[in-house]
C-alpha positions as CSV (number, residue, x, y, z in Angstrom):
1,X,48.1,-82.1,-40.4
2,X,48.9,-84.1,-37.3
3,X,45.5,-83.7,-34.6
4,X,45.5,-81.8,-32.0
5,X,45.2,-84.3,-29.6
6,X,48.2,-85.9,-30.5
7,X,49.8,-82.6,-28.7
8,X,47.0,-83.0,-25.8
9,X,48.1,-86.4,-25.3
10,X,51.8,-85.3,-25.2
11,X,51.3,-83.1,-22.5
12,X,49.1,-85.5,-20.5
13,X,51.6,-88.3,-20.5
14,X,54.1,-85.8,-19.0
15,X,52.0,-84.7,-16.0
16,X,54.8,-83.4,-13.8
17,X,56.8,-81.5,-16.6
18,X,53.6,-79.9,-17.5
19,X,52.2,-78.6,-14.3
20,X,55.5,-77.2,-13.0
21,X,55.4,-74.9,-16.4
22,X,51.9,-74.2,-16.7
23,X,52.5,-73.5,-13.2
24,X,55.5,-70.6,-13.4
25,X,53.4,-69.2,-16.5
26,X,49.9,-69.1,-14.1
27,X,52.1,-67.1,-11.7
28,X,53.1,-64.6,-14.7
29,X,49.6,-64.8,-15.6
30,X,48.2,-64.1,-11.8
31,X,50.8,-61.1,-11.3
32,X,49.8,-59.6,-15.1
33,X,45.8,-60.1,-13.7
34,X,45.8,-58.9,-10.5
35,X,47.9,-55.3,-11.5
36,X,45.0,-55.0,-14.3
37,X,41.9,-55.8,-11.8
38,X,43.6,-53.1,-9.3
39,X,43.9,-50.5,-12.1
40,X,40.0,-51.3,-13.2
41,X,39.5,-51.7,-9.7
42,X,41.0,-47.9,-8.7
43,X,39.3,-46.3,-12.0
44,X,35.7,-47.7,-11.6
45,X,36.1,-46.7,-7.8
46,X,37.1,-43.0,-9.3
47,X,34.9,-42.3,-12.2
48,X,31.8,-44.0,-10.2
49,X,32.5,-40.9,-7.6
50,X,31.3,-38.4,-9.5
51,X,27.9,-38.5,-12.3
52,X,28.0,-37.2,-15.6
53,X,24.7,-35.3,-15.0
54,X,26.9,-33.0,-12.1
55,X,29.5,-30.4,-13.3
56,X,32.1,-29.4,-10.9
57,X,34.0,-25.9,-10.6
58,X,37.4,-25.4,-9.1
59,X,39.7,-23.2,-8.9
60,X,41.7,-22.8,-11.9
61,X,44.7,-25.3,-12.0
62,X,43.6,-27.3,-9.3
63,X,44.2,-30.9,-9.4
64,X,42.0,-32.0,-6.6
65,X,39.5,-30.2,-4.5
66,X,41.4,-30.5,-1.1
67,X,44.1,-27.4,-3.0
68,X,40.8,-25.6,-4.4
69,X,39.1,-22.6,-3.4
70,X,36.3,-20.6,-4.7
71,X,35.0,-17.9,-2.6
72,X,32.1,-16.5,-1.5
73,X,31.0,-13.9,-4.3
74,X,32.1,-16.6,-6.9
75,X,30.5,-19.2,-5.4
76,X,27.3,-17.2,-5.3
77,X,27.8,-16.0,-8.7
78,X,27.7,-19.9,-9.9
79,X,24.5,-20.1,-8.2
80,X,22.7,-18.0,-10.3
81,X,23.3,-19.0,-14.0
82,X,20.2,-20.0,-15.3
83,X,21.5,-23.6,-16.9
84,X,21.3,-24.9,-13.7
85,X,18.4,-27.5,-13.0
86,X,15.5,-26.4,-10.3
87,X,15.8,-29.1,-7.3
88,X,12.1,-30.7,-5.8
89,X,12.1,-27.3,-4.0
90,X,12.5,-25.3,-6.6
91,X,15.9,-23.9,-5.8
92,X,19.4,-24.4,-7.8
93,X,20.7,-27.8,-7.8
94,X,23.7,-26.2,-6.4
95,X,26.2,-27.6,-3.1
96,X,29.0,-25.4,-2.0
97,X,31.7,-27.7,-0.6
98,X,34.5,-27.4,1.4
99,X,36.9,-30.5,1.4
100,X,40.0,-30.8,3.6
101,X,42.0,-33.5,5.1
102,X,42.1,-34.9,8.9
103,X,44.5,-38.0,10.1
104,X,42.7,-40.7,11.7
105,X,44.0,-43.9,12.8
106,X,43.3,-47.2,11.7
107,X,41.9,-50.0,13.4
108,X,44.2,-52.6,15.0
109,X,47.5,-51.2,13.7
110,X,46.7,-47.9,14.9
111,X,48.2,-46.4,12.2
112,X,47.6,-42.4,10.4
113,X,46.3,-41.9,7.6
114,X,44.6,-38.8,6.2
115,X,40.8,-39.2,5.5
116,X,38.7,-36.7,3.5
117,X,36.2,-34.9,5.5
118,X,33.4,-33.0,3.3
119,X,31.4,-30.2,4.2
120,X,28.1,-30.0,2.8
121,X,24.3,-28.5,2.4
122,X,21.2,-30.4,1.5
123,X,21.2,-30.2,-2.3
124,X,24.9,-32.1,-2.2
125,X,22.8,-35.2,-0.8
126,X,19.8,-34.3,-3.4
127,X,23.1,-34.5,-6.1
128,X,24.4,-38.0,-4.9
129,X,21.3,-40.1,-5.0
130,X,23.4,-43.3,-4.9
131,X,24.1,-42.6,-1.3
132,X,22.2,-44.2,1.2
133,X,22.4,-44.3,5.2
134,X,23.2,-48.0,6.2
135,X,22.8,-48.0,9.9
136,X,22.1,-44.1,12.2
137,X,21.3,-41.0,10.8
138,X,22.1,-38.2,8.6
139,X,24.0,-35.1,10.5
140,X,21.7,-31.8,11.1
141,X,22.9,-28.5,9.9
142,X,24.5,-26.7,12.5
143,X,25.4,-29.2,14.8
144,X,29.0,-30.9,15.5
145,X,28.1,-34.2,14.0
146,X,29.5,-36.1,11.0
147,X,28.0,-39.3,8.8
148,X,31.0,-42.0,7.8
149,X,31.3,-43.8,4.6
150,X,30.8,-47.4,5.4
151,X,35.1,-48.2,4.4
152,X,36.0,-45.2,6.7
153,X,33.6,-46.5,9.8
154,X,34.9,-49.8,9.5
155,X,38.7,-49.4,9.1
156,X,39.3,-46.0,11.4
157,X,38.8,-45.5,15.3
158,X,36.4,-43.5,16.4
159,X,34.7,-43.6,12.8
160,X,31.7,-46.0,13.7
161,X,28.4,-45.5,14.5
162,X,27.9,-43.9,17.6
163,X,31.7,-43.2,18.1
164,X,33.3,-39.4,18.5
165,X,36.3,-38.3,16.2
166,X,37.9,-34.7,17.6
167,X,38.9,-32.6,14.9
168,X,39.1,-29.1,13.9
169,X,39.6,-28.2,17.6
170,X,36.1,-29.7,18.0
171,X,34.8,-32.9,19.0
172,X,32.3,-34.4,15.7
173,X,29.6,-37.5,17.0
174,X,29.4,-40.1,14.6
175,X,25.7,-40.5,13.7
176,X,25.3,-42.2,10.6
177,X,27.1,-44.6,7.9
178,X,26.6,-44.5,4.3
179,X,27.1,-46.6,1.6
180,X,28.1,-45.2,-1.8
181,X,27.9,-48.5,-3.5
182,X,32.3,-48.6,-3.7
183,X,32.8,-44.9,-5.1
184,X,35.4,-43.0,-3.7
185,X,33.0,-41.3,-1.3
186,X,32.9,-44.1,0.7
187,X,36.1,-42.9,1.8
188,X,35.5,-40.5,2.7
189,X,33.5,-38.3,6.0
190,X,30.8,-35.8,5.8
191,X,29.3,-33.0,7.9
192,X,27.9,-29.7,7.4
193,X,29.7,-27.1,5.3
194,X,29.3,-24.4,7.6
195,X,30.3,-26.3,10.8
196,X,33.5,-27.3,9.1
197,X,34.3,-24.4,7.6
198,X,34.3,-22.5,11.0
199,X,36.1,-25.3,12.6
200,X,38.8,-25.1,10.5
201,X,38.6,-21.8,9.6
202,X,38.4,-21.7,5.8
203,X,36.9,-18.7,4.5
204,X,36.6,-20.4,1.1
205,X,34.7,-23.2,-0.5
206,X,36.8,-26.1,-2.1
207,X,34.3,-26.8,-4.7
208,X,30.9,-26.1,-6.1
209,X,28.7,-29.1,-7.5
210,X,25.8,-28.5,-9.6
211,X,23.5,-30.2,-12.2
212,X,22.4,-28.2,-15.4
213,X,19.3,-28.5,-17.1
214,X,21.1,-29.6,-20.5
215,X,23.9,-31.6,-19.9
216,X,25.0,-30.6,-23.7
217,X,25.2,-27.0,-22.4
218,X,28.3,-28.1,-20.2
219,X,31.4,-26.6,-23.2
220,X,29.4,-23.4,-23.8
221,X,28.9,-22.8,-20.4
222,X,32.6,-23.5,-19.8
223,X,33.7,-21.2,-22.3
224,X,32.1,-18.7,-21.1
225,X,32.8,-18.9,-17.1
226,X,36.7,-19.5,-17.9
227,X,36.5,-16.5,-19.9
228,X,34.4,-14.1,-17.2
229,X,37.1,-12.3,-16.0
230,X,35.0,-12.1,-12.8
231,X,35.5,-16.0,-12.3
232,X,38.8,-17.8,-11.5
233,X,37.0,-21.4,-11.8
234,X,37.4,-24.1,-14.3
235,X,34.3,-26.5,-15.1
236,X,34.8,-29.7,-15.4
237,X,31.7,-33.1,-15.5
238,X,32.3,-34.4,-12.3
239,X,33.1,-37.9,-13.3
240,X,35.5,-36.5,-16.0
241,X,37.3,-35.0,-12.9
242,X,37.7,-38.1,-11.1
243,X,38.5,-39.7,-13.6
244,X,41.2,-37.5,-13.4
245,X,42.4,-37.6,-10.1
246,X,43.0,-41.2,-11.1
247,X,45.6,-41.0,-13.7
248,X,48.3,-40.3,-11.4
249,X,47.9,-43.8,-9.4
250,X,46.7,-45.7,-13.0
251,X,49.7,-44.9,-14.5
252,X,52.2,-46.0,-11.4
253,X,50.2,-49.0,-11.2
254,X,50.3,-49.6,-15.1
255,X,53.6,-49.4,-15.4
256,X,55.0,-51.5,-12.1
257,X,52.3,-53.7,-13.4
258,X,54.1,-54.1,-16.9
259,X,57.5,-54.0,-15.5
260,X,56.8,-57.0,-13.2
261,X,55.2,-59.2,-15.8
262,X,58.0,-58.5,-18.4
263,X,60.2,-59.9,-15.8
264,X,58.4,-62.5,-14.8
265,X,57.4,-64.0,-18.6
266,X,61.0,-64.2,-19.6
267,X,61.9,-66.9,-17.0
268,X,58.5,-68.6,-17.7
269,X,59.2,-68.6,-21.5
270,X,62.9,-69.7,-21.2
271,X,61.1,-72.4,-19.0
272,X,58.7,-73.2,-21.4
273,X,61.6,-73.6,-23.9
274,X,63.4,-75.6,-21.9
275,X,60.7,-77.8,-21.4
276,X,59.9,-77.9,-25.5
277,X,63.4,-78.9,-26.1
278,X,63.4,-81.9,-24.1
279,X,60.3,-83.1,-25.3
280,X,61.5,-82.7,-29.2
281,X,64.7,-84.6,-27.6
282,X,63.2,-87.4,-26.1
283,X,60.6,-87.5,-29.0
284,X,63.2,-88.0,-32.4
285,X,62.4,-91.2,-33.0
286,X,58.8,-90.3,-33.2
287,X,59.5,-87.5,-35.5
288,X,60.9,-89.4,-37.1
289,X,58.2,-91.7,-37.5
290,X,55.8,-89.1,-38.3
291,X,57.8,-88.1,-41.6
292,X,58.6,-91.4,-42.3
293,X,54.4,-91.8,-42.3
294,X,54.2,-89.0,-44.6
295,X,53.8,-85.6,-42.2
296,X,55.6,-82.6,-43.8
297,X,57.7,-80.3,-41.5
298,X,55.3,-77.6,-41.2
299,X,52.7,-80.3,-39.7
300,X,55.4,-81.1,-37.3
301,X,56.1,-77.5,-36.8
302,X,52.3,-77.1,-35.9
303,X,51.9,-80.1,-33.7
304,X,54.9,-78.6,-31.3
305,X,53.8,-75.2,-31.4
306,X,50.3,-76.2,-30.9
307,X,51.3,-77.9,-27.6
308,X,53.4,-75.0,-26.3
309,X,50.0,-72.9,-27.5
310,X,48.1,-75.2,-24.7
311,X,50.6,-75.3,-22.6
312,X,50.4,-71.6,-22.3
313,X,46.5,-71.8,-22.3
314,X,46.7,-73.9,-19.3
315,X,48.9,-71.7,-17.4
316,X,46.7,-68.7,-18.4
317,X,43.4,-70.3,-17.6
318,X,45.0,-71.1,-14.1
319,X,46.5,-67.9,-13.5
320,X,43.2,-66.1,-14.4
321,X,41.6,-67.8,-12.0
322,X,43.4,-67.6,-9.2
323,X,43.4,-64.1,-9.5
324,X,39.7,-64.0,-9.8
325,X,39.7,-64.7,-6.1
326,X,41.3,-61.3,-5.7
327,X,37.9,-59.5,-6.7
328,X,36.5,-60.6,-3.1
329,X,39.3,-58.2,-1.6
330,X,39.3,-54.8,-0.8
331,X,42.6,-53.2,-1.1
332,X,43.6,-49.3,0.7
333,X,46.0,-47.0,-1.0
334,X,46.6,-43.0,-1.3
335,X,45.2,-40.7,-3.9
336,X,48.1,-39.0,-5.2
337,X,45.8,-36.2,-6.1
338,X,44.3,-35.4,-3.0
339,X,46.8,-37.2,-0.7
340,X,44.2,-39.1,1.0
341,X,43.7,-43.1,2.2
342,X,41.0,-44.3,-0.6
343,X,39.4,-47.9,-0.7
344,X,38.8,-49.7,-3.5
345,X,38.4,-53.5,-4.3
346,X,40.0,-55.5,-7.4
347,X,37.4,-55.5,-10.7
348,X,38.2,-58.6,-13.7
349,X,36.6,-57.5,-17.0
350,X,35.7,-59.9,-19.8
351,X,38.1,-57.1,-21.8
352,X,41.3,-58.0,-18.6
353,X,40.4,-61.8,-18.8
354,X,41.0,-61.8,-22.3
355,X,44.2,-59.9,-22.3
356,X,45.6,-62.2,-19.9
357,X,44.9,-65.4,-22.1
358,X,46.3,-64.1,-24.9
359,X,49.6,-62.7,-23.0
360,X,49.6,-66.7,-21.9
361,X,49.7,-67.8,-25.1
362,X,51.9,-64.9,-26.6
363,X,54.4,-66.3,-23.7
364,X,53.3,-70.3,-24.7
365,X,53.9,-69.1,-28.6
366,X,57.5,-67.7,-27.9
367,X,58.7,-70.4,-25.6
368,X,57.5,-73.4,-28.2
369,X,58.6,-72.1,-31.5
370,X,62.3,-72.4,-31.5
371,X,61.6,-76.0,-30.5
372,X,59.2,-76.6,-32.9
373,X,61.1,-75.0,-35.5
374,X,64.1,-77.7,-34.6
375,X,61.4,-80.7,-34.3
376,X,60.5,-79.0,-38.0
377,X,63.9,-79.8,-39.0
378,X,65.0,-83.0,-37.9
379,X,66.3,-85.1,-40.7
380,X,63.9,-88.3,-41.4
381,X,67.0,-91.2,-41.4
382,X,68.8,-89.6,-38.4
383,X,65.5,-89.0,-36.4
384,X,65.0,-92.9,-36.8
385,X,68.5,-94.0,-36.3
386,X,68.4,-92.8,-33.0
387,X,65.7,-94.9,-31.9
């Protein structure tokens, strides 16, 4: 078998050549990365919104909690069931929400968006304990004030600390910021439920959040609350329903994502050819030498396609990390589910990085092997008659 650094040293000697491929193939490679880390990016925002120890109810064929409603008697009804888990004071682990949609505008460019605004009680803080208060205070029940997440205070006017926001025919003072370590609730505004519910005048909840005692209780429970004929709710594990709310979004992304790349990798693999078959052209008299020496053509096959292999792991490493420089940017975008601007920042995997370096060398693999198959072929007295 010829070594591989007889196709490392190939490359080397053709420095130019080999950077302006590697180069078109790191783009391909960058472009194939970055739509991946935004998908990861957008899910782990989602599914980190909600914990698997919380079940959620909605209304029955709701796809987000801003077109759900659960009234009153309902609401009150969920309160009771005895799966539910006693809080510290010895009530239901149980927050009746009410979740609607405002439009704000954003710093700078001064342009609307729609944020979420979320009415709550105590026990929906007691059900989040990855929320903390960065900078002010939490809001008191019954008054006209609101808490920020820390995305929302920092992109939107009148959302920081200290700052007023008017809606609902009211006027809300900003006196906290929270951080929900990058879940969607960091995009989101809350305040108490009752406030907002009179403000806007809805006479139903949009949700109710509760933790049960047993987890594994969640599919008996839900069989029999979907079938009380009393109930008009469907249960749901509150990260499965985020999870959810991002398929929509995943699945444009996913496929723009693939549709780009596939675009893309055919003009860096017919580059890639290109750039094999001048290198088997300028190279016949070698070939010829190397057969002459006693290498068979499937060690002369290997040698080529081995370079366009590294070729194709050079413009992958490159492209991977460029686009790891991506993960220090937070990008804004809006939920198609619930319609509303969410925040999330671009996440490379081990499982993403390894995908794209072996779609770099599935792309090296196709350019090189019709040139390696003609290297593979060249006849031994013409290959060293033309040198």
């Amino acid at each position: 078998m010829v070594p591989l650094s007889y196709s490392a040293r190939n490359l080397a000697n053709r420095r130019l050549t080999t950077l302006l491929t590697a180069g078109g193939m790191a783009l391909v490679v960058f472009v194939f990365t970055a739509v991946q880390m935004l998908d990861a990016g957008l899910k782990k925002t989602l599914v980190a919104t909600g914990s698997p120890e919380n079940v959620m109810a909605t209304r029955k064929g709701a796809e987000s909690e801003v077109v759900s409603g659960v009234d009153r008697q309902q609401a009150n009804l969920l309160e009771t069931l005895p799966e539910l888990a006693p809080g510290p004071d010895g009530r239901p682990l149980v927050s009746k929400e009410t979740v609607t949609l405002v439009n704000l505008r954003k710093r700078g460019s001064d342009r609307p968006s729609n944020v979420v605004v979320r009415g709550m009680a105590g026990e929906g803080l007691v059900l989040r304990p990855e929320v903390r208060l960065v900078a002010g205070r939490m809001f008191q029940p019954g008054a006209s004030e609101i808490v920020a997440g820390a995305r929302i205070a920092e992109r939107f006017t009148g959302a920081g600390l200290g700052e007023r926001l008017r809606f609902g025919g009211r006027e809300w003072r900003v006196v906290g910021v929270f951080d929900a370590g990058g879940s969607g609730y960091d995009s989101e505004i809350w305040g108490d439920v009752d406030q907002l519910m009179q403000a806007f005048r809805r006479p139903v909840f949009s949700s109710v959040i509760a933790r049960l005692q047993d987890p594994a209780a969640l599919p008996r429970l839900k069989e029999a609350l979907e079938s009380d004929p009393r109930l008009t709710v469907q249960l749901k594990r509150e990260d499965q329903f985020y999870a959810d709310q991002s398929q929509a979004l995943s699945n444009f992304i996913g496929y723009l994502g693939l549709t780009l790349s596939v675009i893309f990798s055919l003009g860096a693999m017919i580059g890639a050819m290109i750039t094999m078959y001048a290198s088997v052209a300028n190279r016949t008299a070698e070939i010829g030498t190397l057969r002459a020496l006693g290498f068979r053509r499937r060690s002369i096959l290997g040698a080529f396609l081995a370079e366009a292999l590294l070729l194709g792991g050079l413009g992958g490493v490159l492209g991977i990390a460029t686009a790891s420089l991506m993960h220090f940017l937070t990008f804004s975008t809006t939920n198609f589910q619930s319609f509303a601007d969410l925040s999330f920042s671009f996440t490379l995997t081990p499982l993403i990085a390894l995908k794209a370096m072996a779609f770099a060398l599935v792309m090296g693999f196709i350019g090189g092997v019709l040139p390696a198959a003609r290297a593979a072929r060249l006849n031994i007295v013409d290959a060293l008659r033309a040198a």
